[in-house]
Every structure is written in C-alpha cells, then in structure tokens.
Backbone bond lengths (Angstrom), bond angles and torsions (degrees), N, CA, C in turn:
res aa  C-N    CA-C-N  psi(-1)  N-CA   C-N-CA  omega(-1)  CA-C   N-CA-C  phi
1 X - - - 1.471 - - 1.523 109.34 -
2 X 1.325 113.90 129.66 1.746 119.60 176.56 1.113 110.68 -87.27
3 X 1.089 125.46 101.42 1.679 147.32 151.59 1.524 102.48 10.51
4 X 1.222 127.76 119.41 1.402 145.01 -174.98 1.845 115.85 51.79
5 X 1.299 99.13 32.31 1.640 101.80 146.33 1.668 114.51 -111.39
6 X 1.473 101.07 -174.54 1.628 98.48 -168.89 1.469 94.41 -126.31
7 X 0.985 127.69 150.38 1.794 119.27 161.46 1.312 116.14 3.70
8 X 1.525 103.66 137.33 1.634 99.41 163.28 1.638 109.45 -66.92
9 X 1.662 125.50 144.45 0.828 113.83 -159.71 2.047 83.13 -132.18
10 X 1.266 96.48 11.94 1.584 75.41 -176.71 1.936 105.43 -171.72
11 X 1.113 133.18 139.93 1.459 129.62 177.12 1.474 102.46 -137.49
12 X 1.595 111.76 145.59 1.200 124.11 -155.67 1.123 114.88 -142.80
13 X 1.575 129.06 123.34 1.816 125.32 -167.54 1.514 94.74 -105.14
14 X 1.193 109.15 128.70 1.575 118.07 178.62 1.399 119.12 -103.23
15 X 1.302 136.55 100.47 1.061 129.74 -136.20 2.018 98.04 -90.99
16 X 1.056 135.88 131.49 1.788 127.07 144.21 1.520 123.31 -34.13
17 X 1.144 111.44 175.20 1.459 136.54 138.23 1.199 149.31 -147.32
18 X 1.084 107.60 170.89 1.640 95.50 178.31 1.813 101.46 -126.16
19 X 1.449 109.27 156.10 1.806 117.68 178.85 1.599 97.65 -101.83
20 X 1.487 106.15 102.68 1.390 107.56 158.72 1.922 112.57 -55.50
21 X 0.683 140.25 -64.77 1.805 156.14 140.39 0.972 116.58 -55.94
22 X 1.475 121.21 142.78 1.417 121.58 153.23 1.602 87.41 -168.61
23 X 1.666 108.00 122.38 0.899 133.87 178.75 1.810 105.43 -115.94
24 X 1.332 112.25 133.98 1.080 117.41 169.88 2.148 125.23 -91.97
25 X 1.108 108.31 120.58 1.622 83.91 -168.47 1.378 121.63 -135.53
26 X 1.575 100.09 12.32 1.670 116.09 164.71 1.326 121.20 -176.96
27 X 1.173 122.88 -166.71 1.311 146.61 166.31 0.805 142.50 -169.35
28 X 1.810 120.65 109.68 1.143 144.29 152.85 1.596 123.52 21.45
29 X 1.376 123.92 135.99 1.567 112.01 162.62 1.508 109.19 -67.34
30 X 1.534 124.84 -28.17 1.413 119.64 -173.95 1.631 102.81 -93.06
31 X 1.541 125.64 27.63 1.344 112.35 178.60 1.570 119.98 69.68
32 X 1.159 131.95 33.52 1.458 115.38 163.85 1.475 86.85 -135.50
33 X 1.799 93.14 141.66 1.344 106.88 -167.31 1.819 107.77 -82.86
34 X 0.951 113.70 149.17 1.316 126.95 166.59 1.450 124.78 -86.34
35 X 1.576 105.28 113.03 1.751 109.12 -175.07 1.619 104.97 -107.24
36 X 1.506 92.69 -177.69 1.510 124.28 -176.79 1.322 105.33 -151.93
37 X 1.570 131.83 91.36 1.066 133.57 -167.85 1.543 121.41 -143.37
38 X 1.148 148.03 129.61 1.468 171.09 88.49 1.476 122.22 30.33
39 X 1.521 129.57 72.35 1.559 111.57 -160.08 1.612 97.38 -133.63
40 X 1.148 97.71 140.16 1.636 127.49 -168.21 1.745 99.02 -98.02
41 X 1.140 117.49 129.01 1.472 108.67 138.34 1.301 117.24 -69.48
42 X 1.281 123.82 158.67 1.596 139.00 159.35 1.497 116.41 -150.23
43 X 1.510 91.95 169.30 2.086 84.85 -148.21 1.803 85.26 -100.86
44 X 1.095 106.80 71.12 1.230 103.53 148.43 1.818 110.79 -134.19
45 X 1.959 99.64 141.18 1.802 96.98 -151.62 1.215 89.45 -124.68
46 X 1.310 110.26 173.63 1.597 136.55 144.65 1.457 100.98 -81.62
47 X 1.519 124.85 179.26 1.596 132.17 168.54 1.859 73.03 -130.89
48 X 1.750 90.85 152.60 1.420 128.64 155.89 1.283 126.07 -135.73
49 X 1.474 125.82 111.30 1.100 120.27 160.73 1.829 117.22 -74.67
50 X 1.070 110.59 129.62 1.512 114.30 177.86 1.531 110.16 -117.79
51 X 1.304 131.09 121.77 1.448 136.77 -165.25 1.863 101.63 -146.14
52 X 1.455 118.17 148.16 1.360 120.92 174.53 1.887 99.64 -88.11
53 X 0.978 98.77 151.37 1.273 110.70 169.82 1.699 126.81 -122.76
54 X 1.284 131.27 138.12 1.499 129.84 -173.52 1.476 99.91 -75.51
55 X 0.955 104.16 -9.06 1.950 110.51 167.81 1.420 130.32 -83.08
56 X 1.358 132.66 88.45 1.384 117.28 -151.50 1.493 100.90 -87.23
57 X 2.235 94.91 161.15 1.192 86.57 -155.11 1.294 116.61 110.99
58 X 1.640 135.30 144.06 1.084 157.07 -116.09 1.249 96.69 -152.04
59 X 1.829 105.02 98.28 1.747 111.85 156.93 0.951 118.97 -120.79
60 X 1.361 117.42 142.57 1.717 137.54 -174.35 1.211 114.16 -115.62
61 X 1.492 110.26 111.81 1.266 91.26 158.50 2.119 117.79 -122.53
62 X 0.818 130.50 158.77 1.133 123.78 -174.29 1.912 128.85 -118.60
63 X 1.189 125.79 156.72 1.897 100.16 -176.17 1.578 84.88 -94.92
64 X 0.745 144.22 -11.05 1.794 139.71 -164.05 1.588 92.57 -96.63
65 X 1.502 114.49 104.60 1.409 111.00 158.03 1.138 137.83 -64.15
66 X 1.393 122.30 -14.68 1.991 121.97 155.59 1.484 102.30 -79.48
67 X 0.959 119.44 -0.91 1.855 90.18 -171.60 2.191 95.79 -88.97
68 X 1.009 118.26 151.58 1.323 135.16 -178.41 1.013 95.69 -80.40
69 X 1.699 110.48 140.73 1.660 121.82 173.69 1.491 97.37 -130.07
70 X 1.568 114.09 51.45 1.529 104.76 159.70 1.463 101.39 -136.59
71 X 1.116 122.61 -134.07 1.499 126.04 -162.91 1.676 99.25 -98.85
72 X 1.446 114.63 25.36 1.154 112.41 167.36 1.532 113.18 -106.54
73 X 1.332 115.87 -1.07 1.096 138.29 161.90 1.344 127.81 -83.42
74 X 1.646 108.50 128.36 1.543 105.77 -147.96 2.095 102.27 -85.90
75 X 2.010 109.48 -23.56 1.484 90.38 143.47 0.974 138.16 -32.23
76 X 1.450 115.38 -70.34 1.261 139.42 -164.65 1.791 102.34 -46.98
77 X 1.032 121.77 -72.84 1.535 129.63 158.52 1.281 123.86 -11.12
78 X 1.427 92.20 -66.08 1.433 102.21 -176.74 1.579 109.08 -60.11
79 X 1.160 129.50 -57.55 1.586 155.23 -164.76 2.226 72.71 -42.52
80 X 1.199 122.28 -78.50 1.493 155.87 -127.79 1.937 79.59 -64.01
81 X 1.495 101.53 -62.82 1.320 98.05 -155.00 1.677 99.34 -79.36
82 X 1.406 123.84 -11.04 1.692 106.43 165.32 1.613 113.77 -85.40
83 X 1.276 120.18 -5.49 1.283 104.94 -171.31 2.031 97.58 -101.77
84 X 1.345 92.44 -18.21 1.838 92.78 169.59 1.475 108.28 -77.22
85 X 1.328 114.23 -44.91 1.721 108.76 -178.47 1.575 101.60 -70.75
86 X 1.165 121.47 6.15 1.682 101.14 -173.34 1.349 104.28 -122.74
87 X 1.670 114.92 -8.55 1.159 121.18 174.97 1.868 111.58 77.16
88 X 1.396 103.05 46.39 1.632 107.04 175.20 0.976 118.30 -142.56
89 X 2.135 124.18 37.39 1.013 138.98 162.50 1.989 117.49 -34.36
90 X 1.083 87.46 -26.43 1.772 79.71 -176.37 1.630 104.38 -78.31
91 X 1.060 120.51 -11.06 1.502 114.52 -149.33 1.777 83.04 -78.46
92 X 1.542 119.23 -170.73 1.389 135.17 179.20 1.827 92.12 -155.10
93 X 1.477 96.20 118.53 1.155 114.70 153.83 1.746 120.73 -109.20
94 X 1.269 119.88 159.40 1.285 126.07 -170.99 1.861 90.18 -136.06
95 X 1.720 103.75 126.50 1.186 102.25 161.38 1.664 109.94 -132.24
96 X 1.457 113.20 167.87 1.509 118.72 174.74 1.179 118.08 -150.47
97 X 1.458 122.13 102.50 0.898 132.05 -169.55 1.746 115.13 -81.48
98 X 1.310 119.38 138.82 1.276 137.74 174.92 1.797 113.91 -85.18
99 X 1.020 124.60 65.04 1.534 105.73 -161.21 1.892 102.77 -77.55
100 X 1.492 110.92 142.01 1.252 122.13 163.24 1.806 125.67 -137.20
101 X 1.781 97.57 -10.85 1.225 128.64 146.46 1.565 115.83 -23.81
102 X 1.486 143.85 73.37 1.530 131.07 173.23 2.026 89.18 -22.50
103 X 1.658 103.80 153.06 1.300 89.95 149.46 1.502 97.28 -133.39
104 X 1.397 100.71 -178.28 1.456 122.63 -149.79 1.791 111.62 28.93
105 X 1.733 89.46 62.60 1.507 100.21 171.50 1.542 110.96 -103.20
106 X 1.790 109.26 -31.87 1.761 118.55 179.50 0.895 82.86 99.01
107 X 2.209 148.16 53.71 1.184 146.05 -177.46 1.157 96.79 -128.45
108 X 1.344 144.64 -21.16 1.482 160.61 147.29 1.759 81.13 115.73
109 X 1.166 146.03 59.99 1.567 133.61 160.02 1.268 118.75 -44.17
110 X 1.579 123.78 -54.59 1.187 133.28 163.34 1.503 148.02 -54.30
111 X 1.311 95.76 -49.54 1.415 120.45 146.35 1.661 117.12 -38.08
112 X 1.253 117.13 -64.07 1.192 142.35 -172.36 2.085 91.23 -68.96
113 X 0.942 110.06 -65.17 1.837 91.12 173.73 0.938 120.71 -50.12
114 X 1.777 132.29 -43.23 0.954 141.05 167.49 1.420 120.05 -51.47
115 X 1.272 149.88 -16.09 1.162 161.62 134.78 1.330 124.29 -45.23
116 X 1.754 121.94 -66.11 1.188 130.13 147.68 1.162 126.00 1.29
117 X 1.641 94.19 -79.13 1.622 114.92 -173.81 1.797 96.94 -66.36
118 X 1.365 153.31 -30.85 1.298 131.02 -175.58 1.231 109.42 -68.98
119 X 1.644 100.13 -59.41 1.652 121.81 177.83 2.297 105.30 -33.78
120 X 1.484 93.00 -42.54 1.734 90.90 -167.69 1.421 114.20 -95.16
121 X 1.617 112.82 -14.40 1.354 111.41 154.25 1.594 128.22 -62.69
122 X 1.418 107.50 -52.38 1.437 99.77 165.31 1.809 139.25 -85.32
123 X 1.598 90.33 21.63 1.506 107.62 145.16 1.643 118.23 -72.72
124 X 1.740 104.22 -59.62 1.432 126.92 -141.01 1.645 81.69 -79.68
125 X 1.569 135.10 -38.40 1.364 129.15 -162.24 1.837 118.58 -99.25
126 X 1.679 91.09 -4.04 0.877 98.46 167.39 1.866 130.25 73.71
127 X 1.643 97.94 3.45 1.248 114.03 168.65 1.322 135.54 -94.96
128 X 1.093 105.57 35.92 1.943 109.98 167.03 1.439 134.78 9.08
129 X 1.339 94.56 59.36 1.767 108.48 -173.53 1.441 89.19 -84.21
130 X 1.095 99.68 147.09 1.669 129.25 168.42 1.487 104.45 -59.87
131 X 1.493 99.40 150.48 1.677 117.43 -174.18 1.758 103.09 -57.82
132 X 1.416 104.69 -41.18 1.518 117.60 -176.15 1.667 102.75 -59.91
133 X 1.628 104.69 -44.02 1.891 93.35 -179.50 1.332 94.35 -76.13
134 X 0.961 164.25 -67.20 1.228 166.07 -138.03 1.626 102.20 -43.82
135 X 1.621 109.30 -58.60 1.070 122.66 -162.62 1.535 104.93 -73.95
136 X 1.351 112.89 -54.03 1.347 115.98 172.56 1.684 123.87 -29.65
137 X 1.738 109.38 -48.41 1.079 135.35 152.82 1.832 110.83 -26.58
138 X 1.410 98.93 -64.01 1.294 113.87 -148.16 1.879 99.85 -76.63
139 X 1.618 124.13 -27.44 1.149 129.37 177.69 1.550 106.72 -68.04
140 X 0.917 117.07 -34.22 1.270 110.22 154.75 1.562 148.09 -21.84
141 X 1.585 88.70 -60.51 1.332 114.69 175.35 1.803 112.76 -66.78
142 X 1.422 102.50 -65.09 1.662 120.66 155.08 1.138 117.37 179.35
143 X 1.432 121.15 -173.89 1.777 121.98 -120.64 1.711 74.38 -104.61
144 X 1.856 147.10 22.05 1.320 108.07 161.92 1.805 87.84 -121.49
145 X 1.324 112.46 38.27 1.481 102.62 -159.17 1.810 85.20 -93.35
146 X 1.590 110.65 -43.65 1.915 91.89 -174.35 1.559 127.04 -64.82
147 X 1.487 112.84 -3.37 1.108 122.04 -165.64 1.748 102.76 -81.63
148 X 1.708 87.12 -36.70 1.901 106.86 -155.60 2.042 88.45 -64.77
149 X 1.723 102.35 -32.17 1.202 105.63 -162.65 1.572 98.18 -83.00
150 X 1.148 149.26 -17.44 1.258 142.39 161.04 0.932 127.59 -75.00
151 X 1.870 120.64 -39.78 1.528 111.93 175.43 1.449 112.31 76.26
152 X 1.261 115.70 158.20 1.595 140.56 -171.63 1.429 100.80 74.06
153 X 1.500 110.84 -125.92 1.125 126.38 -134.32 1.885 85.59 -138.26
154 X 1.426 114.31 118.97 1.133 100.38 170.05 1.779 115.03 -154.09
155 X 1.149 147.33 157.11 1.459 148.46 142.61 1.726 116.78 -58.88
156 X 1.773 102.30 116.18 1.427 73.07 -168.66 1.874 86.72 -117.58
157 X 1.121 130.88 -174.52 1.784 123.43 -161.11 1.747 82.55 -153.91
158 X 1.490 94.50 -168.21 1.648 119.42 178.52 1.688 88.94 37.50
159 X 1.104 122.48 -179.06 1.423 143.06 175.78 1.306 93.99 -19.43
160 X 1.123 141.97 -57.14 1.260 158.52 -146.51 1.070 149.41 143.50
161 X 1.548 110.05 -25.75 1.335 148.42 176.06 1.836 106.66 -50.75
162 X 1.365 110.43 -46.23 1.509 109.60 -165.33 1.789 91.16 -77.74
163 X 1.705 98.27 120.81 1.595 101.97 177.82 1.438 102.73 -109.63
164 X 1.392 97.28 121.39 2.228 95.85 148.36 1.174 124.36 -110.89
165 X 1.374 119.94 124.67 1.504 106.75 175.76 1.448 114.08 -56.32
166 X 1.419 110.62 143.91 1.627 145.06 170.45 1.897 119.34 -88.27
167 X 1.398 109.84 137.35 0.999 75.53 149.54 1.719 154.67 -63.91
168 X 1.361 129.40 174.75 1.498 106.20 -177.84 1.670 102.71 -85.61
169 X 1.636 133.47 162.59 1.191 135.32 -172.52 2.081 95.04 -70.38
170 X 1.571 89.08 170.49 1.497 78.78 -164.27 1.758 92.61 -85.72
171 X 1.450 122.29 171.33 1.113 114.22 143.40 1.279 143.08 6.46
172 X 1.600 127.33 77.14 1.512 128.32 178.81 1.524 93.58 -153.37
173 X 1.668 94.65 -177.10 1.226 144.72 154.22 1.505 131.14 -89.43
174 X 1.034 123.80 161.19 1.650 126.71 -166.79 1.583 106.74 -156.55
175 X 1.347 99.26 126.15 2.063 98.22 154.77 0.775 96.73 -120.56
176 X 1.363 113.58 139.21 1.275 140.29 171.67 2.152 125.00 -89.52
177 X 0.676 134.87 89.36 1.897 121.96 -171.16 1.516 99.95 -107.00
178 X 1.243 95.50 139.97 1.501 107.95 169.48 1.662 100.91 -122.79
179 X 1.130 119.98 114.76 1.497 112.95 -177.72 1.968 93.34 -86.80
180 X 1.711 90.74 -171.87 1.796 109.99 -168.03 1.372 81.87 -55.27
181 X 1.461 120.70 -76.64 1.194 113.65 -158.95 1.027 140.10 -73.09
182 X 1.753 118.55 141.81 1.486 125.93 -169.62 0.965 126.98 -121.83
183 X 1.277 133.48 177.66 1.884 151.38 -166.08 1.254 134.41 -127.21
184 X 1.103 118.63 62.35 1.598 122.40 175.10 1.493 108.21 -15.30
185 X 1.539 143.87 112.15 1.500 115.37 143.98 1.142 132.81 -6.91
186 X 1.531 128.66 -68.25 1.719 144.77 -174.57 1.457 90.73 -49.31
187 X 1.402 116.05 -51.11 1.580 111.14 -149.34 1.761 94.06 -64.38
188 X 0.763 98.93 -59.56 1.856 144.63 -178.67 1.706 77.99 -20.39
189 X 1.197 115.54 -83.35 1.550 136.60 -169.06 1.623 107.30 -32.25
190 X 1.181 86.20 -51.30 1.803 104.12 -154.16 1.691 95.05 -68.26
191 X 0.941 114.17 -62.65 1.824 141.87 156.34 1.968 95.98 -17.98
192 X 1.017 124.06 -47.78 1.223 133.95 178.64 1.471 114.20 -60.30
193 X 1.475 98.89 -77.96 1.531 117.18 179.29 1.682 115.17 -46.17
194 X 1.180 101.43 -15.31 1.593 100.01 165.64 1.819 126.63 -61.99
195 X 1.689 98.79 -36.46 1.271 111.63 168.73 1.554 108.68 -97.49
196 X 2.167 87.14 155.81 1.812 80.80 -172.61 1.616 92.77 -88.89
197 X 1.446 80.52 175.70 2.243 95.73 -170.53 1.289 112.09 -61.94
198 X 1.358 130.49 126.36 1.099 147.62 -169.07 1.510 110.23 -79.13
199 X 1.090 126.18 98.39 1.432 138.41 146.27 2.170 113.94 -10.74
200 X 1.059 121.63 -47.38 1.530 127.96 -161.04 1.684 83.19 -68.54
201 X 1.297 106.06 152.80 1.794 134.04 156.67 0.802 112.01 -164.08
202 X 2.077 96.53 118.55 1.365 116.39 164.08 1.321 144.88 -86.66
203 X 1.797 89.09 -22.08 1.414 88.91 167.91 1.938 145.70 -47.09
204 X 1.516 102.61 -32.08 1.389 103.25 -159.07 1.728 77.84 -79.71
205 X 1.315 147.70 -3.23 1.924 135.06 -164.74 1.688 85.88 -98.46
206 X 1.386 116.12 -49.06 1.684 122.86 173.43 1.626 103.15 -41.67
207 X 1.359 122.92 -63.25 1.688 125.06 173.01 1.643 104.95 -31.30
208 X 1.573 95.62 -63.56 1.656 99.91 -152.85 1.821 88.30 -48.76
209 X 1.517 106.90 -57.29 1.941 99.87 -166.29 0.952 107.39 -56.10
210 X 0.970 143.67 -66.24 1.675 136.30 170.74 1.345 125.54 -32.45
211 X 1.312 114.73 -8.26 1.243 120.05 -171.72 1.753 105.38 -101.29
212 X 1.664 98.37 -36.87 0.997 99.66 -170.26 1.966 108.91 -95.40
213 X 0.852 107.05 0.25 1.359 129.25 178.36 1.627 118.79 51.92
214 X 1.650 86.37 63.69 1.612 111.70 174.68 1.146 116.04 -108.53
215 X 1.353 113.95 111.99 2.040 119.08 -169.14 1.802 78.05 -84.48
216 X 1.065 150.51 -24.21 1.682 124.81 -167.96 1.669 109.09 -94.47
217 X 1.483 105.65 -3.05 1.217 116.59 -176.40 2.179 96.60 -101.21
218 X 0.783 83.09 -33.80 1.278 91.69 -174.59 1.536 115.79 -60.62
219 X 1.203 105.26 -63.77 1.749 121.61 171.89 1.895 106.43 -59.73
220 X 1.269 115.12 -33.37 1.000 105.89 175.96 2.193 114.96 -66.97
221 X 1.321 100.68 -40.62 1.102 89.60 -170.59 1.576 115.25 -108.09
222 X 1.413 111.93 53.63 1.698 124.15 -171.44 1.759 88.91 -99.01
223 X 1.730 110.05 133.91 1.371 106.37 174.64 1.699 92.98 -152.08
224 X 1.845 114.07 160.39 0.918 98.20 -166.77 1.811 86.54 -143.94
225 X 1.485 132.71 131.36 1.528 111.32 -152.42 1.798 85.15 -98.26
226 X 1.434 100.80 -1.88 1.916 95.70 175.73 1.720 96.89 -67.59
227 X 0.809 126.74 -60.61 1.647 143.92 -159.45 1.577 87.98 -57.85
228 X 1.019 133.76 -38.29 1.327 123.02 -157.13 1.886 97.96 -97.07
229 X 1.073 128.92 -4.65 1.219 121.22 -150.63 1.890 83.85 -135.04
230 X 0.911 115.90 -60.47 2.320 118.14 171.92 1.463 113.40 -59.92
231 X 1.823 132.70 -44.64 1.461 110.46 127.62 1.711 62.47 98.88
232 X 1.437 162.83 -14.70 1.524 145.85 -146.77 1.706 92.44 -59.83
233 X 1.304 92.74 144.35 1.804 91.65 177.91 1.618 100.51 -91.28
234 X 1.455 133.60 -36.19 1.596 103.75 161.50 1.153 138.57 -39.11
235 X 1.598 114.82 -30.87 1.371 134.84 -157.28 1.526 84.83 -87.97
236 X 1.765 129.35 -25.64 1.658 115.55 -173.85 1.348 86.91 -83.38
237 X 1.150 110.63 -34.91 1.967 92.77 -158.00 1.469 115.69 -88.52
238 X 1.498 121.37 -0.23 1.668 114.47 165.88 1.433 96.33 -96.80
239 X 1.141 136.71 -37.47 1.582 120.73 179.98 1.548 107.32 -72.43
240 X 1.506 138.99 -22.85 1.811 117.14 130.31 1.085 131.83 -40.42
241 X 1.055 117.03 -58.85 1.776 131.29 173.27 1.217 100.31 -43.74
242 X 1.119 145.76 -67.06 1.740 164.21 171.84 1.259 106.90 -34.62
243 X 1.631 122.16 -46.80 1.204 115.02 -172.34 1.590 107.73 -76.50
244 X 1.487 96.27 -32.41 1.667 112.82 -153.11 1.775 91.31 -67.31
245 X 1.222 93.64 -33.33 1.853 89.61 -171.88 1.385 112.95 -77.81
246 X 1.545 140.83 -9.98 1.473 143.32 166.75 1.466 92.35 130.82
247 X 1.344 130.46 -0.54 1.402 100.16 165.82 1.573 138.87 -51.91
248 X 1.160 121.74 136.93 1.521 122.18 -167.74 1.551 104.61 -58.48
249 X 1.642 114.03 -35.91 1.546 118.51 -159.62 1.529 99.85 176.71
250 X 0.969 101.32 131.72 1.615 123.34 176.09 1.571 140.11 -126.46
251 X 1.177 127.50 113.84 1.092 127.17 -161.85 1.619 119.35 -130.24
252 X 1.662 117.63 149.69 1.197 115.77 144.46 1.692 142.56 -54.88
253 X 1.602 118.91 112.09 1.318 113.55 -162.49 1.747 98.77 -84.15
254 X 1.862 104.88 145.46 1.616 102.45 170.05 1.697 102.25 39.49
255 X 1.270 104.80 176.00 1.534 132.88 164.08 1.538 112.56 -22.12
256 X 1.472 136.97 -23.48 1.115 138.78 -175.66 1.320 114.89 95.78
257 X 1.738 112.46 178.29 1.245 92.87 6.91 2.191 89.56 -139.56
258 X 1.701 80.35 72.95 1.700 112.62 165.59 1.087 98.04 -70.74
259 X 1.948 107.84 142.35 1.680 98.52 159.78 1.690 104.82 -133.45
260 X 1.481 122.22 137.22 0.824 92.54 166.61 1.667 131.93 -127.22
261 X 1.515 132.67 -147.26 1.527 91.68 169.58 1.866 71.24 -172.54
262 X 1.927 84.98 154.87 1.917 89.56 -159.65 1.423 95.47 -116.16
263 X 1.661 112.75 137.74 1.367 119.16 -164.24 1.642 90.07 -115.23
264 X 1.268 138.97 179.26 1.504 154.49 162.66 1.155 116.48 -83.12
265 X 1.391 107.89 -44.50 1.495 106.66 173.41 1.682 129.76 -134.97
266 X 1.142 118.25 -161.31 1.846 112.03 -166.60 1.584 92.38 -69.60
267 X 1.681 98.50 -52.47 1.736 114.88 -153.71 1.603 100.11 -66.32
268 X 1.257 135.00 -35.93 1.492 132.18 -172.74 1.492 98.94 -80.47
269 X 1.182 130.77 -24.93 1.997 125.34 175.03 1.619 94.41 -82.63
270 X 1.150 126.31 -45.52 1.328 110.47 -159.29 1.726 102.27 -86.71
271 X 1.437 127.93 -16.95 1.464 125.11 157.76 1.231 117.59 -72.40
272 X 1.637 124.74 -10.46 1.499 114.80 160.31 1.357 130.37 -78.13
273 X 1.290 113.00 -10.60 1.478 122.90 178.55 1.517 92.34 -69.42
274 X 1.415 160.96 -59.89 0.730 156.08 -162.68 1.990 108.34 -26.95
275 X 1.659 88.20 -61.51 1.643 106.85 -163.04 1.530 82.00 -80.32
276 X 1.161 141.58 -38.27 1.406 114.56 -156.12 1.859 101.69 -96.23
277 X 1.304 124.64 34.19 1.313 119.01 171.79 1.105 136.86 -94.18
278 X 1.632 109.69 109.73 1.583 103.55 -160.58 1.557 112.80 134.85
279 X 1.720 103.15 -14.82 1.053 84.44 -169.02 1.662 95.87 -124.25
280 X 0.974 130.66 44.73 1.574 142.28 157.71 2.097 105.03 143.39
281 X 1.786 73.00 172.38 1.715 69.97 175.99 1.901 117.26 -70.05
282 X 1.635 100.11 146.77 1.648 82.47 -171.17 1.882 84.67 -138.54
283 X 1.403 83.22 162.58 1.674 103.78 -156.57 1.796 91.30 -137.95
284 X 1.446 127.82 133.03 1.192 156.40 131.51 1.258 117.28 -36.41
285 X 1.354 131.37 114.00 1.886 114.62 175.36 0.974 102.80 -174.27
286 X 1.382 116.33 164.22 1.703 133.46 -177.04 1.494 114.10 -130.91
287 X 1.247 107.70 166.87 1.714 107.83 -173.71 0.967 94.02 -81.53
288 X 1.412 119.83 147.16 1.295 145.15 173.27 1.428 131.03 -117.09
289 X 1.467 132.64 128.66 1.354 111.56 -149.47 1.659 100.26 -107.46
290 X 1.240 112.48 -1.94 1.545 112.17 177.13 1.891 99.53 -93.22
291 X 1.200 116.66 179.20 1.549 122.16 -164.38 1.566 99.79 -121.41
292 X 1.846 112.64 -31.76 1.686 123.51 176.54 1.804 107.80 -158.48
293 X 1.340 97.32 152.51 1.344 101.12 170.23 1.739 96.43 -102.32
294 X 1.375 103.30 143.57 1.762 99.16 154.22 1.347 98.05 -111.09
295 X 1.254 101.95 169.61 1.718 123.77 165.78 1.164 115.68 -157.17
296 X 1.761 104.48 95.88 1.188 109.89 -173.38 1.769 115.34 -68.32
C-alpha cells in the first residue's frame, strides 16, 4: 500500500480498437484533418486501478516505462478535466495503469484509458453524467477519446469526435499483429499530406455491410487511406501472411502500425498464429460491444 492512498476501491478493463474505414476528406483552416471512419471495439484492454487518495490531486503511475505519467498523459487529462467540470479539484485520485495495449499500434490504447478513467470516475464520485457529457469530456482529451467512451460499433466524422452508432460487426474472430515497427500520429499525418486528398470512400459501402450483417461483405470492403499513403512494408507482409492464412480481409488499424485480419471462427485465427510467428506481437480477439468493464 502507497502511503496516503485508501483501498483500491475500483478496477477497470479498457477496451482497444480497431478502424474498419478510415477515409480522409479534408482539412481544417486550423490543420486538423477531417475523417470518415468505421471503429470497432475489440476486447483487447489495458487494466486500471482507480482509488481516491487523501492526497489531492492526480497520480499516475504506469507498468510501461515510456508511457508519460504527467499531463502528457491522455488519463491523466481526462481524470483533470472531469474533476474541473465537476468541481472536485481538491479531491486526490491515484491511478495505475496496466498497459497491454501495443502502443503506437492505431488500437486507441490511450484513448481507451482515457475513457476508463471518465466512465470510473463517475462511478467512484458518484455523479451520473450522461454518456453525451462523458464524451464531451472525453473530446477534450482527443478526437478518438468519445468513441473509446461509447464503445461498440460506430461512424465517427469531423475530427472524430462526431459519433453515430454503427451497427456491431457480424459474428467473427480477429488477429491482431503489431510488428517492431511503429507510427507516431504526427509522423503518420505529415506522411499523408504529401499525397493529394483522395477522392475514393469506403466508409458509407462499410455502413451498407454492417448494416446488412455480412462479415464477407465486410472484410471485403475494409480500407484505410493511412495504409495506402505510409506504404510500411511489415504492414504489406502481415496483411499477405493474413490473407495467406484464410483470413477473409485484412487491414491496417488507425495510423498504425496494428494489423489486423478477420477469421469466422476461433479455430481458423488461432491456426493463423502458426504462419504469422515471428512477425510481431499477435493477440486473439473479438468485437466487443461495451468500451470498459468496471469492477467495483
């Protein structure tokens, strides 16, 4: 026990995602690009312990030694701007994050803590803000944080922030690989702006399958205009590998440089690990329609 906390009073599964779509389709006079994108939960989490502390004020600590435990941390943020909108700056929370999230995979890891922590503050404080404040909250933090805070299956527009629920993907399986190499967002961006804006959108054909709840329609029409424009040659050679092993369709998630690829069943994802070993960390998972578990 760390000296001026109280019992853990609360643990929290933070769920990922992955962007079936992501269409790029403008930009801003202030520079942030404008999407059209397709995002799945999947049950792969971080853990959070969330506890009050007699220490006021916001401590982080984290098991991932690169990740930042100050206000460069998109918890940390988040924690900051619900206890300012709620008016309980004096209080002291203590959090500790478990990361298992690849980061700079385009799985939203952060995002997805950052959610957690709103979703488990207004358990622990007992103020029952609406999913809509929550989220509002959560745009704050950044443009995949309202999505992380809604969960399932949704279309999200403007920066990202504007969410509609989606249907959920139909029935499958998922591997997930994150090879060595990774993708800053910024870099990610900049890497973009080199090409001019692409005319193609996949998202609204992604709606129709999802709508109609076709996993062969679905995998067929997953596109990502990061993947097409960053070009990473791991990112070509596990989405071969992916295909080669029976995946229906495989894709780069967000900015990268996650890949993943959608099987039908448990036994055809877990016989692809075979062929895909070796070539990053790889994770088993399914869509998930919640965004976090708590357990108080």
């Amino acid at each position: 026990m760390v000296e001026g906390k109280d019992e853990v009073e609360m643990k929290v599964k933070a769920f990922g995602k992955i962007n079936l779509t992501l269409d790029i389709t403008g930009r801003r006079e202030d520079g942030f690009h404008l999407l059209d994108t397709v995002m799945q939960t999947v049950s792969i989490w971080d853990e959070l312990d969330i506890q009050r502390s007699r220490d006021s004020g916001i401590h982080l600590q984290c098991s991932r030694e690169s990740i930042p435990v100050d206000r460069k941390n998109t918890a940390y943020r988040a924690a900051r701007f619900f206890l300012e909108d709620q008016r309980l700056q004096s209080e002291g929370i203590y959090i500790f994050i478990r990361k298992y999230t690849p980061s700079r995979s385009g799985m939203g890891g952060g995002s997805a803590d950052a959610a957690a922590v709103l979703h488990g503050l207004n358990r622990m404080f007992e103020t029952k803000l609406s999913l809509e404040h929550l989220m509002e909250l959560g745009a704050k933090v950044g443009s995949d944080v309202p999505f992380c805070v809604a969960g399932g299956a949704a279309r999200c527009t403007g920066v990202g922030t504007i969410v509609e629920p989606a249907p959920m993907m139909p029935e499958c399986w998922l591997v997930v690989a994150k090879p060595p190499a990774g993708m800053s967002t910024p870099r990610a961006y900049a890497l973009l702006d080199q090409y001019p804006l692409s005319s193609n959108r996949s998202t609204p054909r992604m709606m129709e399958a999802l709508e109609a709840g076709n996993l062969k329609r679905v995998a067929k029409n997953l596109s990502n205009r990061f993947d097409e424009t960053i070009r990473l040659t791991p990112v070509r050679q596990l989405k071969r590998a992916m295909l080669e092993a029976g995946a229906l369709g495989a894709m780069m998630t967000g900015s990268g440089s996650g890949v993943y690829g959608i099987f039908q069943t448990e036994q055809q994802a877990r016989q692809s690990l075979r062929k895909l070993d070796g070539m990053g960390r790889l994770f088993v998972v399914r869509p998930q329609k919640e965004s976090c578990i708590i357990i108080p």
